[in-house]
C-alpha positions as a Markdown table, in Angstrom:
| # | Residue | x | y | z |
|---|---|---|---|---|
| 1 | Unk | -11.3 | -10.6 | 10.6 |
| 2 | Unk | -11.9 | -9.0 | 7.2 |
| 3 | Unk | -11.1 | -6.7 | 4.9 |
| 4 | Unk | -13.9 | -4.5 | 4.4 |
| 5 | Unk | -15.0 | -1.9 | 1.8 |
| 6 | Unk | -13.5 | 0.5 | 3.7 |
| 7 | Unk | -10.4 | -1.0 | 3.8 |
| 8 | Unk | -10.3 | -1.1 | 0.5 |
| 9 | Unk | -11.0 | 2.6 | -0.1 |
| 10 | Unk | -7.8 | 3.2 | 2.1 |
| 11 | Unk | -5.5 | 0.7 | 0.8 |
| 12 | Unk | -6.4 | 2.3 | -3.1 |
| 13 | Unk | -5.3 | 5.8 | -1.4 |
| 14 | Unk | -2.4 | 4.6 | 0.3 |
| 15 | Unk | -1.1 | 2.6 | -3.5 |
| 16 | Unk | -2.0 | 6.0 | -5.4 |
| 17 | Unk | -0.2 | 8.0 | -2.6 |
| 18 | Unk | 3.2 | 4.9 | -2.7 |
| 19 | Unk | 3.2 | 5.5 | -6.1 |
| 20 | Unk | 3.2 | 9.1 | -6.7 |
| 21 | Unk | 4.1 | 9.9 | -3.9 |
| 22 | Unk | 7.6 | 10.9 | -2.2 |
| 23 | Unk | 8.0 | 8.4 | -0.1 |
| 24 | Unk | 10.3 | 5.7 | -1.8 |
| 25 | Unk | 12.7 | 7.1 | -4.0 |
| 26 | Unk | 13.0 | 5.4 | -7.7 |
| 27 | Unk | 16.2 | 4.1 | -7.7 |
| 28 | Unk | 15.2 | 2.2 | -4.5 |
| 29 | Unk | 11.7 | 1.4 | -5.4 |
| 30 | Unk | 12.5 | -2.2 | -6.9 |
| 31 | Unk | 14.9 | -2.8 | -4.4 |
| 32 | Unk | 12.1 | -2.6 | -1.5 |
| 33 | Unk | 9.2 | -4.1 | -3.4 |
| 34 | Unk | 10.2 | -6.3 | -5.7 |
| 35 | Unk | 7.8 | -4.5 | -8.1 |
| 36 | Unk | 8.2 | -1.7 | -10.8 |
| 37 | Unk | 6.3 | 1.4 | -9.8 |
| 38 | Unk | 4.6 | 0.1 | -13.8 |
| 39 | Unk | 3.3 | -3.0 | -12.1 |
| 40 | Unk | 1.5 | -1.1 | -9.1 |
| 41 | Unk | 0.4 | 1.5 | -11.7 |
| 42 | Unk | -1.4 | -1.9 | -13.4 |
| 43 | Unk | -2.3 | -3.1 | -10.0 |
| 44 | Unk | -4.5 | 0.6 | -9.4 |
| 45 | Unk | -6.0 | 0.7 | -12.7 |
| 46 | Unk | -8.2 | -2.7 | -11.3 |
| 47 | Unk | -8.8 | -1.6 | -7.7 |
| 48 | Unk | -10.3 | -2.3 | -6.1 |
| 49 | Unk | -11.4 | -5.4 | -8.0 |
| 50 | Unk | -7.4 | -6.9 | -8.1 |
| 51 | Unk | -7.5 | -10.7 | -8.1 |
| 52 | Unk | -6.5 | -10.8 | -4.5 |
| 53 | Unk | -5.9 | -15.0 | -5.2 |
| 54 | Unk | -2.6 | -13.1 | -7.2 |
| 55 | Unk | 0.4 | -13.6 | -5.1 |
| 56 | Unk | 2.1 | -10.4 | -6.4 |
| 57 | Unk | -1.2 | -8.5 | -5.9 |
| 58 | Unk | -1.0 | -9.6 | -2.1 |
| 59 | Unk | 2.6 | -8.9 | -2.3 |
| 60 | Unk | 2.1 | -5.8 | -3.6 |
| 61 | Unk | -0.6 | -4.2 | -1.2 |
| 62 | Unk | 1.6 | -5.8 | 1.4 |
| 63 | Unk | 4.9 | -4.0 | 0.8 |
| 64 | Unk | 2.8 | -0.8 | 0.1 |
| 65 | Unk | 1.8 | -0.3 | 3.7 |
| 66 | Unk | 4.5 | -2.1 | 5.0 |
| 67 | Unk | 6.7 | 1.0 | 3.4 |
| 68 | Unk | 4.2 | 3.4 | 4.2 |
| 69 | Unk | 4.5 | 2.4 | 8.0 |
| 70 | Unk | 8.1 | 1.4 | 8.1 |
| 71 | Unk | 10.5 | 3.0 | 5.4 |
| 72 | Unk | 12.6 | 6.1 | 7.3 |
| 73 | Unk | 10.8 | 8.3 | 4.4 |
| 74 | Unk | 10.3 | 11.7 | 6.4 |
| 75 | Unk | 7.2 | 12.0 | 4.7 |
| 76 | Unk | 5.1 | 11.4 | 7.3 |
| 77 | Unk | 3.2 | 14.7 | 7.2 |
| 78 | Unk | 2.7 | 13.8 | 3.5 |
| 79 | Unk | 1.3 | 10.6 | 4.3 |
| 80 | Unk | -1.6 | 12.2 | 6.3 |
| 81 | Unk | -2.3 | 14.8 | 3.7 |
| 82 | Unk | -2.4 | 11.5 | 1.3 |
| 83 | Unk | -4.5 | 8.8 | 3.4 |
| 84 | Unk | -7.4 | 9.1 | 5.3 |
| 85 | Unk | -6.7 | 7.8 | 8.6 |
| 86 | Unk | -4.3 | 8.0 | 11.4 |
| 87 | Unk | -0.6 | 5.3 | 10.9 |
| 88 | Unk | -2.1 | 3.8 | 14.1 |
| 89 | Unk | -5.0 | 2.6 | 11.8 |
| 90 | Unk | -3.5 | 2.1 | 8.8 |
| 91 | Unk | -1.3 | -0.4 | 11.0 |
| 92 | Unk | -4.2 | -2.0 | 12.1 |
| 93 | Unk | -5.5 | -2.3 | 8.5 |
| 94 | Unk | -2.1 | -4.0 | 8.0 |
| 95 | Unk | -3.1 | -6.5 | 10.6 |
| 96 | Unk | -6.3 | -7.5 | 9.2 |
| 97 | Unk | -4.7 | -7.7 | 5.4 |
| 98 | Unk | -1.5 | -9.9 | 7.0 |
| 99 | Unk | -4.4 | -12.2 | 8.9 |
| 100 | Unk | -6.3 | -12.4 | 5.7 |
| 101 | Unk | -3.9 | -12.2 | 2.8 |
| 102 | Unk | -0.6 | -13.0 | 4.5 |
């Protein structure tokens, strides 16, 4: 499997939507990522031509949907008004980025 260009359209609204959006709260953002909400800021301003050899930009894109998916937000209505597919296929674009990137 690969990660297409389509993929890559998604995974640049679901950053800008983790970001800016409500679904981690600040004071718990560097707890769950690892990452300053600054560094994925950095990370969007070269998407979708990130250095994908980067460790952190892996990480990054990695905790990203893996919050988006997983975190008890209760934003999930959000999250569709913010990204263009169903969680059922962001999950599977999880897949492919874990068997490519993981």
């Amino acid at each position: 499997m690969a990660i297409n260009g389509r993929d890559l359209e998604v995974l640049g609204e679901c950053l800008v939507a983790f970001v800016d959006g409500p679904f981690i709260p600040d004071w718990e953002f560097h707890t769950l990522t690892g990452f300053e909400r600054s560094d994925y800021r950095h990370l969007l301003a070269d998407w979708p031509d990130a250095d994908f050899a980067n460790r952190d930009v892996r990480a990054m894109v990695m905790n990203c949907l893996v919050n988006l998916l997983g975190y008890p937000h209760g934003e999930d209505r959000r999250l569709v008004e913010l990204v263009s597919v169903s969680k059922i296929d962001l999950a599977a674009i999880l897949e492919r980025w874990r068997q490519v990137y993981g």
